[in-house]
Wavefront OBJ file of the C-alpha trace (Angstrom):
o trace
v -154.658 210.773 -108.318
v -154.383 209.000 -104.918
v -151.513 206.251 -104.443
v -151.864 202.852 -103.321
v -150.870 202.349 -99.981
v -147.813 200.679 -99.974
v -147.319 197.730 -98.060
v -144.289 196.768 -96.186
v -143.189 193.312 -94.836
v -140.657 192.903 -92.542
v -137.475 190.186 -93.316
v -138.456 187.370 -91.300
v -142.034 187.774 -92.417
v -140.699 187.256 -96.424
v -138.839 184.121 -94.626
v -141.924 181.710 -93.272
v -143.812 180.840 -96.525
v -140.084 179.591 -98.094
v -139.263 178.019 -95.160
v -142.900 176.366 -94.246
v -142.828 175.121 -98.135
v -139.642 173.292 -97.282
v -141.205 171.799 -94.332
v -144.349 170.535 -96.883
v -141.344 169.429 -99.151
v -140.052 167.270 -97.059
v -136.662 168.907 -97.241
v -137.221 169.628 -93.154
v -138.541 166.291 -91.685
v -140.742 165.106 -88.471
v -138.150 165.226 -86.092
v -134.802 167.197 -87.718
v -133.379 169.806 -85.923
v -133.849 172.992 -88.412
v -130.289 174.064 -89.747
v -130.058 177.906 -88.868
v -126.514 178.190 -90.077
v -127.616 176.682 -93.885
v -130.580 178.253 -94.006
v -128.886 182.593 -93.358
v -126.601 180.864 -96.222
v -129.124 180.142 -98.201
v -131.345 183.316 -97.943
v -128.679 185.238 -97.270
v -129.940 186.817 -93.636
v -128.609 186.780 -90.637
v -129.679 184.545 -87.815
v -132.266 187.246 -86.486
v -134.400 187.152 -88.884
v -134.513 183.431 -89.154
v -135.208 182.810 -85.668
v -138.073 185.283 -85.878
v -139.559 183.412 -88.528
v -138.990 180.334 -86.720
v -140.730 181.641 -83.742
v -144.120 181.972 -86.160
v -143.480 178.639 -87.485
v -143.516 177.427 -83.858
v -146.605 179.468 -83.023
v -148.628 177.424 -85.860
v -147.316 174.149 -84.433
v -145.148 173.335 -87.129
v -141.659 173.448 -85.299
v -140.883 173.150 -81.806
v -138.299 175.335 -80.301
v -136.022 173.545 -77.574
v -134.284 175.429 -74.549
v -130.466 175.045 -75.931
v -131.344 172.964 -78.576
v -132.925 175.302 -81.470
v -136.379 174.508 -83.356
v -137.079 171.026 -84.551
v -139.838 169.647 -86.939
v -142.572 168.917 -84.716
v -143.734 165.358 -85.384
v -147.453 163.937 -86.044
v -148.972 162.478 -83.162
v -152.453 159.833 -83.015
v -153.849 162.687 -80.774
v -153.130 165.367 -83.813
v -154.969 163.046 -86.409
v -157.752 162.984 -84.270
v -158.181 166.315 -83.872
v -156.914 168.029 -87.308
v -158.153 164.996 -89.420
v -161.490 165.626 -89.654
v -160.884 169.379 -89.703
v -159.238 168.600 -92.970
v -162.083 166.470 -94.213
v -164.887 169.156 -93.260
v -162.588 172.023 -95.391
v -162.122 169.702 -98.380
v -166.449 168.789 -98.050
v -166.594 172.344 -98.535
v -164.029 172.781 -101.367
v -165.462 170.263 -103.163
v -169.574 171.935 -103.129
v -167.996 175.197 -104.620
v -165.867 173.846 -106.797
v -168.480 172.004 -108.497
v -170.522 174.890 -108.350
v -167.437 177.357 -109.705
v -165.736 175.267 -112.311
v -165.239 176.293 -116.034
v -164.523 173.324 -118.794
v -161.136 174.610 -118.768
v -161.071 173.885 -114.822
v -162.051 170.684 -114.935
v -159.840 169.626 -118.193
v -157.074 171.183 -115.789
v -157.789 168.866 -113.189
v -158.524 166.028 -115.407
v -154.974 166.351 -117.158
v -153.493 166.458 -113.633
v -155.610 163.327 -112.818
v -154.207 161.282 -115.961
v -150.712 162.400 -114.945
v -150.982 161.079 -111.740
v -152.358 157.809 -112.926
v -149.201 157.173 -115.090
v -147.083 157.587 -112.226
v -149.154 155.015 -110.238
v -148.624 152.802 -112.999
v -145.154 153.593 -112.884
v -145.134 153.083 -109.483
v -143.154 156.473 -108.926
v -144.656 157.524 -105.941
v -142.625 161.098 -105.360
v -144.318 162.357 -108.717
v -147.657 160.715 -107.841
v -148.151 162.081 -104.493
v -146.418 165.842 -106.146
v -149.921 165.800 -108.640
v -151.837 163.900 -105.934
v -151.548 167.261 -104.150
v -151.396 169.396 -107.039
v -155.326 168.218 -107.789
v -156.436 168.582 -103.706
v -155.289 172.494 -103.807
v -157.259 172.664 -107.437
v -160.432 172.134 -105.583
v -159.570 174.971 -103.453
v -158.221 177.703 -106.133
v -161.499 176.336 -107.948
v -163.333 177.051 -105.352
v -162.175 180.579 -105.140
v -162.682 180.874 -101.540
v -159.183 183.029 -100.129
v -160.169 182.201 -96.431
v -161.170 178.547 -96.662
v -157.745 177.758 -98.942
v -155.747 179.558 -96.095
v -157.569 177.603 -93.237
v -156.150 174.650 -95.536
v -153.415 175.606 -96.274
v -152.503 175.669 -92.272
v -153.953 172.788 -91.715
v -151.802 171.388 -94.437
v -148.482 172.164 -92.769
v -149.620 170.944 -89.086
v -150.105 167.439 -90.784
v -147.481 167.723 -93.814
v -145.616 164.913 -92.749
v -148.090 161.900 -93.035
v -151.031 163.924 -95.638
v -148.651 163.337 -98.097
v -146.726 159.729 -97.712
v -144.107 158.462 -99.504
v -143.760 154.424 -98.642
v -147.461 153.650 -98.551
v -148.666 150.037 -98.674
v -149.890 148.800 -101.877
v -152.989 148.377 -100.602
v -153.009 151.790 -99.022
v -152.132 153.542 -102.846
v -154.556 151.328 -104.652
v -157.679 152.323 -102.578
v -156.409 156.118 -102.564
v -156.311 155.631 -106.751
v -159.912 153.897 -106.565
v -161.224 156.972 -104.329
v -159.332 159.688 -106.683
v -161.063 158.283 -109.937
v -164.470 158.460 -108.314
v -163.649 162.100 -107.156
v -162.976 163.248 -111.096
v -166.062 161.164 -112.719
v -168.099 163.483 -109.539
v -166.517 166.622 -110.997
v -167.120 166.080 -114.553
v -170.466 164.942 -113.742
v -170.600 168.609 -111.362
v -172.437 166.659 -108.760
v -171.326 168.633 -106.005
v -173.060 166.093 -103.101
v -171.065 163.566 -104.697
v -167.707 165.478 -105.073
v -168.475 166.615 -101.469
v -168.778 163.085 -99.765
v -166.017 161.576 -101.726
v -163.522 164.321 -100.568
v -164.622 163.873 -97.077
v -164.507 160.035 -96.612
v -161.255 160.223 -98.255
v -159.444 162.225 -95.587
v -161.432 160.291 -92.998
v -160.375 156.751 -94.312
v -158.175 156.268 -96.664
v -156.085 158.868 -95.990
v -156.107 158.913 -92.283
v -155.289 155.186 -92.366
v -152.150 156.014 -94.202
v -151.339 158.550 -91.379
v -151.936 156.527 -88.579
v -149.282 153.469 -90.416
v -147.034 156.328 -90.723
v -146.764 157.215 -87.237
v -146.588 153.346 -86.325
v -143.707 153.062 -88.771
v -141.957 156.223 -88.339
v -142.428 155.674 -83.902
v -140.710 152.035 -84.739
v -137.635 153.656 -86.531
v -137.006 156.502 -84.421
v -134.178 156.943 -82.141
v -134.890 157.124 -78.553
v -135.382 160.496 -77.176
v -132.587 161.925 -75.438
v -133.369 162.744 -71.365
v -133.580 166.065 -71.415
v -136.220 166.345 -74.660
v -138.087 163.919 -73.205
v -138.449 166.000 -70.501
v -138.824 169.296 -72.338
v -141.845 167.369 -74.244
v -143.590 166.467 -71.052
v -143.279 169.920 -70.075
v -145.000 170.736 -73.856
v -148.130 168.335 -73.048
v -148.816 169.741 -70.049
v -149.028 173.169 -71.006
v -150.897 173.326 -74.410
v -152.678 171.171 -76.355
v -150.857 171.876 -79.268
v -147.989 169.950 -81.252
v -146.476 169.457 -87.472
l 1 2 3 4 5 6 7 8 9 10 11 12 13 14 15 16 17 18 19 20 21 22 23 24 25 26 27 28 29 30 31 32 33 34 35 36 37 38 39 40 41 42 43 44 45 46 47 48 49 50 51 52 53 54 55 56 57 58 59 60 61 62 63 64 65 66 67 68 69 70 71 72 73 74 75 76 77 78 79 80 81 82 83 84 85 86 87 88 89 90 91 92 93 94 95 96 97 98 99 100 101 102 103 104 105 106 107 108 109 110 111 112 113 114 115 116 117 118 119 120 121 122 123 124 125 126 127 128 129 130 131 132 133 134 135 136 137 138 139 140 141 142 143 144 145 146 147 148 149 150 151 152 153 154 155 156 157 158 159 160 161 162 163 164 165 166 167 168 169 170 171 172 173 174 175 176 177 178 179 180 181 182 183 184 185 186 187 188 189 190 191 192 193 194 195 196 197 198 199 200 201 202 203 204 205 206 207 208 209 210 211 212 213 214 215 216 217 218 219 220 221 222 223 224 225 226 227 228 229 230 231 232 233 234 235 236 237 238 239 240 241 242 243 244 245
């Protein structure tokens, strides 16, 4: 009997999905300079292999790597929202059409129960948890779907714009039009009207969401420390050459 072919992955390979969930955690933020010296403590590797990983992290746009400085968390910028915003929007359009078209009772109770959770935490007004299931139910309409490329183009989409998809510290106004929008969204999916499910998804990222992005960068751009010389310049340098960035 033939054997499988066995696949091997090398150390720093194993390293960026923990290390790009952190970033979607929060636990690395927009910004932070990436501790190499906890992180080989905490996977217990050397620096090698972290810095290789790193180096992919930077090559999606989710870190930046400094000249004597290390890798930071790249921030969110308006230009980013413009351009990966409504790649985000067309991905969850699709998600939405197949997912409707895909979904067993037992799918939809899943997502329902996830819906009702999230509700109580609005109520609550424990917005950690809430935005935890918020995301929990946006991935369900991808593993619904059951499409493995569209959930990975996601999925790195996802961790370019982790830092405002996501927000903690929302206006009230912001939260209560996101809950409005997210009880339409499960009525469409009960109902398995995909055209429905579809155009909700998508004017979601496009307006509420986005407009919770954009107030993030405002308020995060307020807070921030000035840039030191020498980063500013290394950024400059950045724009010039690529067009890329979280």
């Amino acid at each position: 009997m033939p054997s499988a072919p066995i696949v091997r992955h090398s150390l720093h390979e194993s390293l960026v999905a923990p290390l790009r969930e952190m970033i979607l955690q929060g636990e690395l933020r927009p910004g932070e300079k990436v501790p190499e010296e906890q992180l080989c403590e905490r996977f217990g590797v050397s620096r090698t292999p972290i810095r290789e990983a790193l180096k992919v992290l930077a090559a999606e746009g989710v870190l930046q790597i400094l000249p004597h400085r290390g890798a930071i968390v790249a921030r969110i910028t308006e230009e980013q929202i413009e351009e990966l915003f409504p790649i985000m929007a067309s991905l969850e359009r699709l998600a939405g059409l197949l997912a409707c078209a895909r979904a067993s009772d037992a799918d939809i109770a899943r997502v329902r129960a996830l819906h009702d959770r999230m509700m109580e935490y609005f109520e609550k007004g424990e917005e950690v948890e809430y935005l935890s299931h918020n995301r929990l139910i946006h991935e369900s309409f991808f593993e619904i779907a059951g499409n493995v490329t569209l959930s990975a183009f996601y999925q790195q989409i996802l961790t370019r714009i982790h830092a405002c998809r996501f927000v903690v510290r929302k206006s009230r106004e912001h939260w209560a039009a996101a809950v409005v929008e997210h009880n339409a969204m499960i009525e469409a999916l009960e109902a398995r009207d995909a055209p429905r499910l579809a155009a909700l998804l998508e004017t979601h990222v496009m307006g509420t969401t986005s407009g919770i992005a954009r107030a993030f960068i405002n308020r995060t751009s307020a807070e921030a420390p000035a840039e030191p010389a020498d980063e500013r310049g290394a950024a400059r340098g950045r724009r010039t050459s690529t067009s890329e960035p979280v």
